[in-house]
BANUKE-565920 format. One line per field, with one value per atom (N, C-alpha, C): residue in one letter; atom name; x, y, z. Coordinates in nm, 4 decimals. Last residue first. Layout:
N
res: (A, ...) .
atom: (CA, ...) .
X: (X, ...) .
Y: (Y, ...) .
Z: (Z, ...) .
END
This chain:
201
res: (X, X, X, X, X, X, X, X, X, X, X, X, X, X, X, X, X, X, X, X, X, X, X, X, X, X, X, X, X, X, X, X, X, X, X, X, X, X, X, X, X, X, X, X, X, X, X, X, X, X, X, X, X, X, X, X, X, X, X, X, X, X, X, X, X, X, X, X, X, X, X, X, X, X, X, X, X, X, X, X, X, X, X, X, X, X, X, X, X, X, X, X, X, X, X, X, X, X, X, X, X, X, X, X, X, X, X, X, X, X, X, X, X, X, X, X, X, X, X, X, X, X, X, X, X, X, X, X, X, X, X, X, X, X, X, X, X, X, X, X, X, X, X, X, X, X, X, X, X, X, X, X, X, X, X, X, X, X, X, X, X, X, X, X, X, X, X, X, X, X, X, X, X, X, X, X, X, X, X, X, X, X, X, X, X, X, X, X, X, X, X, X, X, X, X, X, X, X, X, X, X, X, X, X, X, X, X, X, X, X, X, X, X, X, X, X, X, X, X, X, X, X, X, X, X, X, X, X, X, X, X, X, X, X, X, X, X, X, X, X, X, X, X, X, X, X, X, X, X, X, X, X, X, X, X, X, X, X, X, X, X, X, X, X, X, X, X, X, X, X, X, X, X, X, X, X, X, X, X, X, X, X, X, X, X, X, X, X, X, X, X, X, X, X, X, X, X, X, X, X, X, X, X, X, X, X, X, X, X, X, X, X, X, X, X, X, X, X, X, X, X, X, X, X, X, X, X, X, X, X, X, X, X, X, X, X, X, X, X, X, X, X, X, X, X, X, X, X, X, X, X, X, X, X, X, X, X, X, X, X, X, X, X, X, X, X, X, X, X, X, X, X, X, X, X, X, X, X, X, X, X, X, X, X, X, X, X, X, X, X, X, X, X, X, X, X, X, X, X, X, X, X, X, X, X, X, X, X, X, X, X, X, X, X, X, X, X, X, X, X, X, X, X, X, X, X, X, X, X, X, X, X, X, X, X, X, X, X, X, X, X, X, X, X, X, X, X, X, X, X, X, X, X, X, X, X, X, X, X, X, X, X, X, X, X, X, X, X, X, X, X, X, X, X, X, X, X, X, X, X, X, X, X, X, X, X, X, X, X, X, X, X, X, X, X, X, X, X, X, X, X, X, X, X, X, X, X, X, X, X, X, X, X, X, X, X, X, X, X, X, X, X, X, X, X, X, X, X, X, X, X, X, X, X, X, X, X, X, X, X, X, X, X, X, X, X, X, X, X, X, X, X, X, X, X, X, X, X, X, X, X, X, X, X, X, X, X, X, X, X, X, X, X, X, X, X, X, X, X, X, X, X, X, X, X, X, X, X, X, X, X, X, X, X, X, X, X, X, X, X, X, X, X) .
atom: (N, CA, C, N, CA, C, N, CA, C, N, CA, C, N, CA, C, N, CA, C, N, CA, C, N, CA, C, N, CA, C, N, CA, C, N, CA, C, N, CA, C, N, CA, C, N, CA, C, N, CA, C, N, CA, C, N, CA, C, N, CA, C, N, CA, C, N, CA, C, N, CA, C, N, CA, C, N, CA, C, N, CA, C, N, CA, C, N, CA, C, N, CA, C, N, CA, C, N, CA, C, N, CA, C, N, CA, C, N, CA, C, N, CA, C, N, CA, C, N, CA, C, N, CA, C, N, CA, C, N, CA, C, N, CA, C, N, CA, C, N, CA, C, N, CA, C, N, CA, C, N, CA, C, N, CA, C, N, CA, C, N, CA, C, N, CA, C, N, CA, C, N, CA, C, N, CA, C, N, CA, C, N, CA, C, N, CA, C, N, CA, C, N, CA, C, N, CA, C, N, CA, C, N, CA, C, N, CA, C, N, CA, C, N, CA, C, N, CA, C, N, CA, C, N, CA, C, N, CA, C, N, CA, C, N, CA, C, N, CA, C, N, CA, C, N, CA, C, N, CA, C, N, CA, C, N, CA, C, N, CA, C, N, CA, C, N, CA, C, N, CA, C, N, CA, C, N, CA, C, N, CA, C, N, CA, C, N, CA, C, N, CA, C, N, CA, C, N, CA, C, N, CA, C, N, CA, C, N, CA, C, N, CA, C, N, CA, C, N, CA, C, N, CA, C, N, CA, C, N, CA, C, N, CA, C, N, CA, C, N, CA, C, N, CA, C, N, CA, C, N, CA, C, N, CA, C, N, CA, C, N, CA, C, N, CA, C, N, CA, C, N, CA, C, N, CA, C, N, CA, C, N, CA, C, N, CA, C, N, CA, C, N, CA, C, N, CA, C, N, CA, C, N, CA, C, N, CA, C, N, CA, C, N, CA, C, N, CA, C, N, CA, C, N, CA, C, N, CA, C, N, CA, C, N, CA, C, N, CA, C, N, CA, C, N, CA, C, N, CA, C, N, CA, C, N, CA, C, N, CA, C, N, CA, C, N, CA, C, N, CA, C, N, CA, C, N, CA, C, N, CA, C, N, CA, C, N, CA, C, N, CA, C, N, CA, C, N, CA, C, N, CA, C, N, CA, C, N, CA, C, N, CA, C, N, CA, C, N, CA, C, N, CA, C, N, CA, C, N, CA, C, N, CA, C, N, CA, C, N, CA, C, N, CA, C, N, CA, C, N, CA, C, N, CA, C, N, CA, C, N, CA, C, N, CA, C, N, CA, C, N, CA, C, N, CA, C, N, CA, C, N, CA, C, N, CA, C, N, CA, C, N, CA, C, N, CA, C, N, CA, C, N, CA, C, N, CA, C, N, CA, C, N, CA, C, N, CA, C, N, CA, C, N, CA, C, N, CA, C, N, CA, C, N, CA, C, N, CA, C, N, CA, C, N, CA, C, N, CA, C, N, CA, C, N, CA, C, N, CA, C, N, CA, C, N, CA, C, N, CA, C, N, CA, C, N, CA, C, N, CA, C, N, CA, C, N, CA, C, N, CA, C, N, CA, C, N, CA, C, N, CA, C) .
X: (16.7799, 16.9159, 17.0497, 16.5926, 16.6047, 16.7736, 16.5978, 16.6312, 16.7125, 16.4717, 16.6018, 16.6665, 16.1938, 16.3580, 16.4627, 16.1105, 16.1381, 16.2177, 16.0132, 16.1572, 16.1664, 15.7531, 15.8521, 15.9677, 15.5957, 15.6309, 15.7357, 15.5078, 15.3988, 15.4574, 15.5964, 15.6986, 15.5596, 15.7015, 15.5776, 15.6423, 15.9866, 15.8908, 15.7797, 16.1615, 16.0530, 15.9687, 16.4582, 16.3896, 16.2562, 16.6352, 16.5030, 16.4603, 16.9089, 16.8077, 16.7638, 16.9615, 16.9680, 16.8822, 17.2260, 17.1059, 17.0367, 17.5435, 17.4437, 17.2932, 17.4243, 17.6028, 17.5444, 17.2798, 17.2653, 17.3041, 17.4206, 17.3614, 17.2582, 17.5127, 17.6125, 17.5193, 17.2201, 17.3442, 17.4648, 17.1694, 17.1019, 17.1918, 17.3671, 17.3350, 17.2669, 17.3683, 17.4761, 17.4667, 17.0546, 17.1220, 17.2710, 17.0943, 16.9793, 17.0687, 17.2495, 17.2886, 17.2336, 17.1185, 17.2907, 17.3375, 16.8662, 16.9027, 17.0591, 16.8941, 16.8689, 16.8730, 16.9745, 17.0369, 17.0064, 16.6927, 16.8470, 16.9634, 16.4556, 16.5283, 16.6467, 16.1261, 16.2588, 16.3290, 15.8608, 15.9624, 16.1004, 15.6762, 15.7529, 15.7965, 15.5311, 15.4806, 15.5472, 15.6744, 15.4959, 15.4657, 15.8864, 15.9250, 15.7428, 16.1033, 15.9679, 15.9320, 16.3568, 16.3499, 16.2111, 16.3752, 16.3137, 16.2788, 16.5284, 16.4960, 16.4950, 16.4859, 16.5170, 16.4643, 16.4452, 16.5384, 16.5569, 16.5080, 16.4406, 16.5091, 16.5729, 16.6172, 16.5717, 16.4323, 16.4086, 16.4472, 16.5808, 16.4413, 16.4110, 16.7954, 16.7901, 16.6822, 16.6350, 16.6800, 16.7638, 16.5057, 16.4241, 16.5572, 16.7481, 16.6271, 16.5659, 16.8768, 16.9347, 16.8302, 16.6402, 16.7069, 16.7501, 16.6773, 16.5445, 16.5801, 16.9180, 16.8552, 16.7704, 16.8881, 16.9328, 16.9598, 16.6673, 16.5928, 16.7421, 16.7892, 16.6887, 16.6559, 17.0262, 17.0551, 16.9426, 16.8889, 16.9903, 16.9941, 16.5696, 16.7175, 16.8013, 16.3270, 16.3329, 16.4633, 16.3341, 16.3601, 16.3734, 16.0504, 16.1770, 16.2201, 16.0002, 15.9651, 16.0861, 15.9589, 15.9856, 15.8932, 15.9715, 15.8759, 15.9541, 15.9412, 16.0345, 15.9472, 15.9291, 15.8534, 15.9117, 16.0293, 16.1035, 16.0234, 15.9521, 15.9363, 16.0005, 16.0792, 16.0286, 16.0474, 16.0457, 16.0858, 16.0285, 16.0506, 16.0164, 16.0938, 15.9905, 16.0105, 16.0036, 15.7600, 15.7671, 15.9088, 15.7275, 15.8838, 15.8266, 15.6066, 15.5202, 15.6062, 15.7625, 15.7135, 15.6628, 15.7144, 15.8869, 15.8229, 15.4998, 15.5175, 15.6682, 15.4773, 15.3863, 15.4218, 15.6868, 15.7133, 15.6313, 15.5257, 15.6421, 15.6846, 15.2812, 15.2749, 15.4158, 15.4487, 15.4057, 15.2895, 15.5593, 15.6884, 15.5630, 15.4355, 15.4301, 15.5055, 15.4506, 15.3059, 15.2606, 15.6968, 15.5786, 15.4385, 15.7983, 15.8164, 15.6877, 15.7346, 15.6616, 15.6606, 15.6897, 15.7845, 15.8306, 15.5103, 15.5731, 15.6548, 15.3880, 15.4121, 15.5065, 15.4931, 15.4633, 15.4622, 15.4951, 15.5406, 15.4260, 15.6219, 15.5280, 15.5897, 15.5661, 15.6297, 15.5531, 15.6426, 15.5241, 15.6338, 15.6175, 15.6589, 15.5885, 15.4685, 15.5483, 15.6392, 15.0958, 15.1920, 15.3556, 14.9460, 15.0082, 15.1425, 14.7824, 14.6919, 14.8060, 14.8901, 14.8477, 14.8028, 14.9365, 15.0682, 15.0234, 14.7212, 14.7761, 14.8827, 14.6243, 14.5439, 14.6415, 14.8666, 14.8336, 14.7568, 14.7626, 14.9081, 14.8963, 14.5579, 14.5507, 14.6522, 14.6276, 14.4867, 14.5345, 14.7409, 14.8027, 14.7511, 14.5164, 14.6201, 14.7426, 14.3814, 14.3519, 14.4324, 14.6264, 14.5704, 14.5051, 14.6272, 14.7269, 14.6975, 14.3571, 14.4444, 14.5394, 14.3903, 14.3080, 14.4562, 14.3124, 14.4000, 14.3147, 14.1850, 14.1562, 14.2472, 14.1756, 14.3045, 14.3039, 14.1355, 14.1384, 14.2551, 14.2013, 14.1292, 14.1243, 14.4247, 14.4103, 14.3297, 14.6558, 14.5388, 14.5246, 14.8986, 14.8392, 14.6175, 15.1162, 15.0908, 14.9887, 14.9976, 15.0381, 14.9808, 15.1483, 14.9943, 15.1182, 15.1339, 15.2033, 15.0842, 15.2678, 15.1911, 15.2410, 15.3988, 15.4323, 15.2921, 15.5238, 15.3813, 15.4365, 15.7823, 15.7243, 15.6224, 15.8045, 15.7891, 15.7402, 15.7346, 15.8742, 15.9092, 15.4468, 15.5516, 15.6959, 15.2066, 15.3166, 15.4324, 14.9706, 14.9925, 15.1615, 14.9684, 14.9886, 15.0319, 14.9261, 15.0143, 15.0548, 14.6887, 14.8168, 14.9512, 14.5289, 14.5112, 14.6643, 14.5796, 14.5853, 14.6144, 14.5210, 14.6133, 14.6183, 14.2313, 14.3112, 14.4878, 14.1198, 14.1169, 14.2367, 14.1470, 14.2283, 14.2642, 13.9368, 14.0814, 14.2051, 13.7283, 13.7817, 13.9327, 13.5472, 13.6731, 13.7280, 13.4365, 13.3383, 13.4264, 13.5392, 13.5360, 13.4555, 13.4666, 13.4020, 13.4642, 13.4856, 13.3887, 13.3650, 13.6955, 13.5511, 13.4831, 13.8992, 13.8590, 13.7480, 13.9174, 13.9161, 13.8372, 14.0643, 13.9347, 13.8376, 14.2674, 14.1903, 14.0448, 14.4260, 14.3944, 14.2639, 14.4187, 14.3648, 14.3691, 14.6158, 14.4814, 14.3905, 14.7136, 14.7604, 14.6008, 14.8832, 14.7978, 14.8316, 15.1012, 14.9733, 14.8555, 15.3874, 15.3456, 15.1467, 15.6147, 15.5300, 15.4135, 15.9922, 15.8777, 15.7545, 16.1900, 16.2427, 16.0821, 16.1395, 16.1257, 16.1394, 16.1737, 16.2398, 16.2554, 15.9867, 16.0610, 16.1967, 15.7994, 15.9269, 16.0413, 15.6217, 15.6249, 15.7995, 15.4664, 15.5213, 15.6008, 15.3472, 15.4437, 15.5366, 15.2074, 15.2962, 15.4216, 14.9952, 15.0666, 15.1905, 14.8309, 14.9547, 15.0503, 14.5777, 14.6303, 14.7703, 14.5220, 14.5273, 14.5950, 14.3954, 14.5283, 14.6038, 14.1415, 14.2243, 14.3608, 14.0616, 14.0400, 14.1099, 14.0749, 14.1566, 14.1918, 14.0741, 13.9843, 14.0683, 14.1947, 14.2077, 14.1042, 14.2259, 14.1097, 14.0872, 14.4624, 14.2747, 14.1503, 14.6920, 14.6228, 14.4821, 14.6992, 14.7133, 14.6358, 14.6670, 14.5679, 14.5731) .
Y: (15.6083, 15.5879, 15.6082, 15.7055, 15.5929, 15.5537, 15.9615, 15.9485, 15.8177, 15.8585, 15.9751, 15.8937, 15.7482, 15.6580, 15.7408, 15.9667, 15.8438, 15.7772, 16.2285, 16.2018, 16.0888, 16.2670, 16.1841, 16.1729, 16.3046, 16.4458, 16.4040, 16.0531, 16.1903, 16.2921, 15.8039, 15.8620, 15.9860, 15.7155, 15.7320, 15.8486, 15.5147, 15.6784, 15.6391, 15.3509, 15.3395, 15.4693, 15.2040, 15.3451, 15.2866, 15.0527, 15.0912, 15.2234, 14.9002, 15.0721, 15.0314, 14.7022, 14.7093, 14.8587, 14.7803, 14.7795, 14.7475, 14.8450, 14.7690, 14.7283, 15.2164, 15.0897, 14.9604, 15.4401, 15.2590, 15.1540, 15.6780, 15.6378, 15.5237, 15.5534, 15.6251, 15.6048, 15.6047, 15.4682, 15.4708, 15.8662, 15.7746, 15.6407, 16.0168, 16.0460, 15.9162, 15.9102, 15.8834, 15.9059, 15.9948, 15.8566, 15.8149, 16.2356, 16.1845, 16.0501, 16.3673, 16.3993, 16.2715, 16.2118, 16.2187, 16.2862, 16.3366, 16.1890, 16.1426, 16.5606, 16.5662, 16.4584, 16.5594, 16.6191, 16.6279, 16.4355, 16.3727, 16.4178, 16.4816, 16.5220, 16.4184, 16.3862, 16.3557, 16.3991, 16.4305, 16.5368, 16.5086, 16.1430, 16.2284, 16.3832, 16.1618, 16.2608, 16.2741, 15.9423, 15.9425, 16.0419, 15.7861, 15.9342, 15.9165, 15.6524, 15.6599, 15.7945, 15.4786, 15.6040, 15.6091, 15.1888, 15.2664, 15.4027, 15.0235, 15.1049, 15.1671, 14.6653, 14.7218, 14.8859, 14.5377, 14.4516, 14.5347, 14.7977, 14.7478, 14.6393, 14.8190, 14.7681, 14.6923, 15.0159, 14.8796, 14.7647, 15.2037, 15.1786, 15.0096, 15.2150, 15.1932, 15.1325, 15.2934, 15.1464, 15.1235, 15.5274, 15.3421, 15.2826, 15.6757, 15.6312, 15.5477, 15.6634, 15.6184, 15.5722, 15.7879, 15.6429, 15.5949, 16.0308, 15.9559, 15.7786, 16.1481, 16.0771, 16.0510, 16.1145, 16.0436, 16.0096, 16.3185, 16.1546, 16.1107, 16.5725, 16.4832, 16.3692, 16.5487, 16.5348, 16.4900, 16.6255, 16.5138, 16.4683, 16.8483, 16.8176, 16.6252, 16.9494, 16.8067, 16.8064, 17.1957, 17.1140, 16.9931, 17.2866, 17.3222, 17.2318, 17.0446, 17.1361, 17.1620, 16.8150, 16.9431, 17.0171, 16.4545, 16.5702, 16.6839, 16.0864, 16.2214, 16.3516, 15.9528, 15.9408, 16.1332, 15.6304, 15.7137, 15.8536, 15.2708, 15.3837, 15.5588, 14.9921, 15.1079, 15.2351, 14.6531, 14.7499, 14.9103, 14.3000, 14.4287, 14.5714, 14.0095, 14.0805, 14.2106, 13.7930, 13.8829, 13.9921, 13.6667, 13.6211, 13.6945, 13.7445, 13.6635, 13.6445, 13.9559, 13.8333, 13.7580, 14.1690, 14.0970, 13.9293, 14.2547, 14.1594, 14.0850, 14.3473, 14.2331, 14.1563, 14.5604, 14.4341, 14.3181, 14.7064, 14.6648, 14.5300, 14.7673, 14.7027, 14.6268, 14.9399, 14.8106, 14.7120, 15.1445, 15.0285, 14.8791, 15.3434, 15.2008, 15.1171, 15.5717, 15.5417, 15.4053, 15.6211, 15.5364, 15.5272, 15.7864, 15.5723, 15.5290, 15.9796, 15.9759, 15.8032, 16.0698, 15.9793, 15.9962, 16.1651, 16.3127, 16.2181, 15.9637, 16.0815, 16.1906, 15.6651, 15.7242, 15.8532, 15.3191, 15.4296, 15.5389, 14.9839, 15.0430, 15.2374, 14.6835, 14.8045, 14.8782, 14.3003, 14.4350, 14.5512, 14.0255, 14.1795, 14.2564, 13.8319, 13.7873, 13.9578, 13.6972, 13.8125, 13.8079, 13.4950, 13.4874, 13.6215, 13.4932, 13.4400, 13.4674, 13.5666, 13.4407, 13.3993, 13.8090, 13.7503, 13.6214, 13.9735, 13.9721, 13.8419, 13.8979, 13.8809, 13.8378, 14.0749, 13.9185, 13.8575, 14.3277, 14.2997, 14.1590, 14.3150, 14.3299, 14.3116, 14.3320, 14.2079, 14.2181, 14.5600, 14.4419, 14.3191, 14.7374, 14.7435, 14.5970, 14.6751, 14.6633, 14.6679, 14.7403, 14.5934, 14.5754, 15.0296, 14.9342, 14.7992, 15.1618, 15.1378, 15.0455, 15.4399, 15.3032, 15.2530, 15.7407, 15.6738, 15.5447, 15.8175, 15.8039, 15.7242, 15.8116, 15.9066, 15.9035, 15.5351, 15.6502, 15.7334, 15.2545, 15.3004, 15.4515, 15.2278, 15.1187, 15.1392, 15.4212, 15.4458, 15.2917, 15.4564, 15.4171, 15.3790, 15.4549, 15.5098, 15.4489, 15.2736, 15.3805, 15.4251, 14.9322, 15.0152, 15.1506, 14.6454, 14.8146, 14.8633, 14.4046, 14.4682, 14.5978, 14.1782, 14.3078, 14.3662, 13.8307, 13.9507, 14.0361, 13.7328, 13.7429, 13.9042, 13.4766, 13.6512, 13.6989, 13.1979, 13.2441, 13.4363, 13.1712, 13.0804, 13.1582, 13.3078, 13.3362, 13.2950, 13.1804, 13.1798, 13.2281, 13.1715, 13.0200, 13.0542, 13.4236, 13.3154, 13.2134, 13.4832, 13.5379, 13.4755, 13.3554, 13.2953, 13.3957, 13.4813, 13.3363, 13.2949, 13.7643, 13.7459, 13.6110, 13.7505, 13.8225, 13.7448, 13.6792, 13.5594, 13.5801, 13.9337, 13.7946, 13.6712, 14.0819, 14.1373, 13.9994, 13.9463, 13.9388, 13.9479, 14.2668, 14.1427, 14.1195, 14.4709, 14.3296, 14.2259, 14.6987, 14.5652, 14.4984, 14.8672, 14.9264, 14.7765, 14.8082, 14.8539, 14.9381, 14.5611, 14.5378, 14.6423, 14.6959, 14.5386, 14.5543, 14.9380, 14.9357, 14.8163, 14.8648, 14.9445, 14.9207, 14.6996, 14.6829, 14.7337, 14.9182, 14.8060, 14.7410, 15.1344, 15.1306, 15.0191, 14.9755, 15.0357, 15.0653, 14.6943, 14.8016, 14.8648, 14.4820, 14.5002, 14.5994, 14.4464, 14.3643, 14.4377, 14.4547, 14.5390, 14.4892, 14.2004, 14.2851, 14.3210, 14.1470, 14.1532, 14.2445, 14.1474, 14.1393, 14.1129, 13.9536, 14.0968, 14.0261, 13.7851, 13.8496, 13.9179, 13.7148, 13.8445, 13.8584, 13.5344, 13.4993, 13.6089, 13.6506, 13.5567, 13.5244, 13.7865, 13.8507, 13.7548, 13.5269, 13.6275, 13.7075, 13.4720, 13.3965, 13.4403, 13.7299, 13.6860, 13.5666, 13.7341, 13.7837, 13.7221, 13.6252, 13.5902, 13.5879, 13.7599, 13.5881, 13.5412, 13.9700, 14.0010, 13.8493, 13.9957, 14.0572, 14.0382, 13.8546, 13.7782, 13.8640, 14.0581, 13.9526, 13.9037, 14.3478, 14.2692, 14.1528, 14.7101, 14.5322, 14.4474, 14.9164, 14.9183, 14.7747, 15.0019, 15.0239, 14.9985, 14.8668, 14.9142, 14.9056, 14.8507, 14.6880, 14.7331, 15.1004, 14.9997, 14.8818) .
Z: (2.4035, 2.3259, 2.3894, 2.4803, 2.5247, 2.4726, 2.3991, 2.5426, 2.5483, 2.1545, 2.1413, 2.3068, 2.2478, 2.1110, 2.1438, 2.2721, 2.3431, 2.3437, 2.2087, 2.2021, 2.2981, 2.1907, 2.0529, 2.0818, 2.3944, 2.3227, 2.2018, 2.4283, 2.4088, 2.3343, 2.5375, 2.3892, 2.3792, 2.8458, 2.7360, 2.6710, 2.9790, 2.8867, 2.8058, 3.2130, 3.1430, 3.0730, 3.3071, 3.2349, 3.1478, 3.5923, 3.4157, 3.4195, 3.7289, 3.7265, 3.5641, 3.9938, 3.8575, 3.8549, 4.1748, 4.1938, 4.0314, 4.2455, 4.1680, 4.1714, 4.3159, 4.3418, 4.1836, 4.3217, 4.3420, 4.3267, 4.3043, 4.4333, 4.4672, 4.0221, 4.1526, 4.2566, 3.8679, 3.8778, 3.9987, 3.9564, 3.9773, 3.9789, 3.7355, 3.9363, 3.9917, 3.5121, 3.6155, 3.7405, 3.4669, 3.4504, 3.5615, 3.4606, 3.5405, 3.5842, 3.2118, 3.3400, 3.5090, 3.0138, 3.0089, 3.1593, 3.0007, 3.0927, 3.0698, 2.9682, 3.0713, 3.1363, 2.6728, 2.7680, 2.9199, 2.6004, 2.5161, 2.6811, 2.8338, 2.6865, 2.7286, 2.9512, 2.9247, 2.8192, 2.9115, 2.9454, 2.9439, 2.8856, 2.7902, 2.8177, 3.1482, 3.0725, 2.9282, 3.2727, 3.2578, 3.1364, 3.3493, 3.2566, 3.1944, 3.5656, 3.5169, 3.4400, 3.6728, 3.6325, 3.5038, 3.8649, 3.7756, 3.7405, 4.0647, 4.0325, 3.9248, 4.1789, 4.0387, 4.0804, 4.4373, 4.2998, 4.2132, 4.6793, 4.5977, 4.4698, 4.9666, 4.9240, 4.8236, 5.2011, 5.1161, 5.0756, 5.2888, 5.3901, 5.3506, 5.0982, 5.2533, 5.3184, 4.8738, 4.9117, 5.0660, 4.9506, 4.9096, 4.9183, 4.9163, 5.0510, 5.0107, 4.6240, 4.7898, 4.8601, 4.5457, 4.5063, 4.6341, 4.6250, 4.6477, 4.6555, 4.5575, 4.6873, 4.7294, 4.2830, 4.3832, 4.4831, 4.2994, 4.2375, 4.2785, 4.4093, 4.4334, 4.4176, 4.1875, 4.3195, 4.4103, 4.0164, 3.9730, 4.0904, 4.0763, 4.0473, 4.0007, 4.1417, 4.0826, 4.0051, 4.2382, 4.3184, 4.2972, 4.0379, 4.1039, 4.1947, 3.7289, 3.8559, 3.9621, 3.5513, 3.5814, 3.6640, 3.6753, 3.6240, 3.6432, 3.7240, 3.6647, 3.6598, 3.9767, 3.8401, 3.8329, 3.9950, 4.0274, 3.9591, 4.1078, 4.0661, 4.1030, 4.2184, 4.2441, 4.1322, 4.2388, 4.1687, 4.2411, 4.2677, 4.3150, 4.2628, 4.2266, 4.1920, 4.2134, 4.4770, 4.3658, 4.4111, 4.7452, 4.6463, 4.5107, 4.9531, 4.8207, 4.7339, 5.0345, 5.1543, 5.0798, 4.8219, 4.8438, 4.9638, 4.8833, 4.7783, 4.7442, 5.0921, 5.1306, 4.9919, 5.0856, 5.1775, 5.1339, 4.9058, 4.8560, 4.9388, 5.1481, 4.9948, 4.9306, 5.3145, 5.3281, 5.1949, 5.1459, 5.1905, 5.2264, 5.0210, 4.9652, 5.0299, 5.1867, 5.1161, 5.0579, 5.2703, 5.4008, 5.3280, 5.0566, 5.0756, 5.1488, 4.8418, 5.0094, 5.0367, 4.6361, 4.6384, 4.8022, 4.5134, 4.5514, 4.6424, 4.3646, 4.3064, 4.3697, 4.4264, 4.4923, 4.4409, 4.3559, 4.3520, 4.4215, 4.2521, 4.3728, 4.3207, 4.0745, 4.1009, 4.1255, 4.0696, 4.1384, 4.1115, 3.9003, 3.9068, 3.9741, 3.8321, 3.9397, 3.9686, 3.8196, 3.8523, 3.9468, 3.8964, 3.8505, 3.7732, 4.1331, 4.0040, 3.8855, 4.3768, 4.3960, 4.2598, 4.2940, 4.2900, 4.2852, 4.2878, 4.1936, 4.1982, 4.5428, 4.4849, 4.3444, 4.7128, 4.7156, 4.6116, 4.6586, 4.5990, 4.6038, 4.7618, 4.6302, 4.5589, 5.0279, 4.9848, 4.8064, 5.0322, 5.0333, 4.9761, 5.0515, 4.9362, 4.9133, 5.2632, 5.1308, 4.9868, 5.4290, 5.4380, 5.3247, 5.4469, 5.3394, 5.3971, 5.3146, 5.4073, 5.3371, 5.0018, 5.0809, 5.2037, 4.8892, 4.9467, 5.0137, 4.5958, 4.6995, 4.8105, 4.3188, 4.3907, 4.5295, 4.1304, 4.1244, 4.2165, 4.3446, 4.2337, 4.2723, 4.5796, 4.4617, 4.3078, 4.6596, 4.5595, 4.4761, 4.7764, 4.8634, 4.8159, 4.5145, 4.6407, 4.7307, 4.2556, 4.3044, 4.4427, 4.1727, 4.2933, 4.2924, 3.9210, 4.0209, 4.1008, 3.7698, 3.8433, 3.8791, 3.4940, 3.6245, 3.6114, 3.4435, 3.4151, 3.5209, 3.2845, 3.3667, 3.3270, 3.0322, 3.0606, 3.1747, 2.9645, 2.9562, 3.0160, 2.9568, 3.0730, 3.0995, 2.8336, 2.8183, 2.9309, 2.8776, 2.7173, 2.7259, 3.1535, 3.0874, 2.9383, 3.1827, 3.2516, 3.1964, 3.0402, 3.0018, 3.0805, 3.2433, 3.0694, 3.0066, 3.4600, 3.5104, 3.3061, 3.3804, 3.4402, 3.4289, 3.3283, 3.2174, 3.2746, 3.6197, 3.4736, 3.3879, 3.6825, 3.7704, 3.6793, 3.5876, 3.5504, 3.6408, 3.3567, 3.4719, 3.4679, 3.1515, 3.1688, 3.3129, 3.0742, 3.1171, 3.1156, 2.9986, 2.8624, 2.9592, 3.1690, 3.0594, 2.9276, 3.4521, 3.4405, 3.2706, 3.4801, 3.4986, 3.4283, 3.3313, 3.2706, 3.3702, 3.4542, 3.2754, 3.2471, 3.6459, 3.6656, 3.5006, 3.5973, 3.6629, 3.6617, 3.4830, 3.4007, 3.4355, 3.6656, 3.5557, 3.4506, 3.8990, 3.8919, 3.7645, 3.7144, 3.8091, 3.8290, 3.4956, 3.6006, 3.7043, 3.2786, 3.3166, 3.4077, 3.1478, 3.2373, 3.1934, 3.1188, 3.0550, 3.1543, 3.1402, 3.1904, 3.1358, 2.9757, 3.1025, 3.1940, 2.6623, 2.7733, 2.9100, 2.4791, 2.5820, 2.6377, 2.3133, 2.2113, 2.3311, 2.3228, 2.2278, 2.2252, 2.4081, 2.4933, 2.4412, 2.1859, 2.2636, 2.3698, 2.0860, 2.0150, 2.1055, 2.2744, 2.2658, 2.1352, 2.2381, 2.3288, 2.3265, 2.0528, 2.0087, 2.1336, 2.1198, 2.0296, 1.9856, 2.3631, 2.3832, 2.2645, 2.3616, 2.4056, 2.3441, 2.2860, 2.1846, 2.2279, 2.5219, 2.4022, 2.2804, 2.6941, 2.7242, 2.5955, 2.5311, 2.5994, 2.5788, 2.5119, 2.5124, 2.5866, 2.6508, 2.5332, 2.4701, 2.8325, 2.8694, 2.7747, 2.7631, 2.9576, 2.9419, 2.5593, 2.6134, 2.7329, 2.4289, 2.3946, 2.4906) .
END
């Protein structure tokens, strides 16, 4: 509901609720928020950002750009993509997290840069899925390589589909924490298949 069915004015109320609770940060703005607030609420998606700024001082707001796709699947240059990472940061966004589906860095490093150069918060995405080759050992050395190339504030183990089991992030987790010394590491799941709460646990 907050990504795609909210209209600023449904958000404006609860917000200083949410403002109280201590989150590390609340996820605001990305391509489909964006797309959502002009072309089906009629909301300025910059405004949404500047009035959730002020309603909430204590939380920082997070952004994200997948890969090189500001809207839909279409790849954009990365000057446009930057314009947009700026856009966000100049109206009050202080979180960016950047990712990449088949976790191809040279898709986001110069986005990630343009928002580390704007003193945002930076994070990267890790985005989980079954399939061959999507081992323990992969996503940590995926980990590893961003942060060589990078050196992101926070890596994020991203779980889009709810595939995450009980038993699979008892393994995920330590590979990942090991090949990022201190780095801080999140876990973020959409609860689809219910075992959200479980994982998260």
């Amino acid at each position: 509901l907050w990504a795609t069915r909210m209209t600023t004015a449904h958000m404006l109320p609860v917000a200083a609720k949410l403002d109280r609770c201590g989150f590390t940060g609340v996820e605001l703005m990305g391509m489909v928020h964006f797309d959502t607030a002009v072309r089906f609420l009629r909301d300025d998606p910059f405004e949404r950002i500047r009035l959730l700024r002020r309603a909430m001082p204590a939380t920082p707001l997070q952004g994200f750009l997948r890969s090189r796709c500001l809207r839909g699947f279409n790849p954009l240059p990365d000057d446009i993509n930057t314009l947009f990472i700026e856009r966000m940061i100049a109206n009050g966004i202080r979180r960016i997290v950047g990712f990449d589906g088949l976790h191809e860095w040279s898709n986001i490093l110069a986005t990630l840069r343009a928002a580390r150069n704007r003193g945002a918060h930076v994070g990267v995405w890790l985005i989980y899925t079954l399939a061959p080759g999507y081992t323990d050992k992969f996503y940590a050395g995926k980990a590893r390589e961003i942060q060589k190339l990078f050196g992101a504030d926070a890596i994020v183990i991203q779980d889009p589909s709810g595939l995450l089991t009980p038993d699979r992030v008892r393994t995920l987790i330590p590979a990942v924490r090991a090949a990022i010394g201190k780095t801080t590491l999140e876990f973020h799941t959409h609860c689809l298949t219910g075992l959200g709460p479980l994982v998260t646990l």
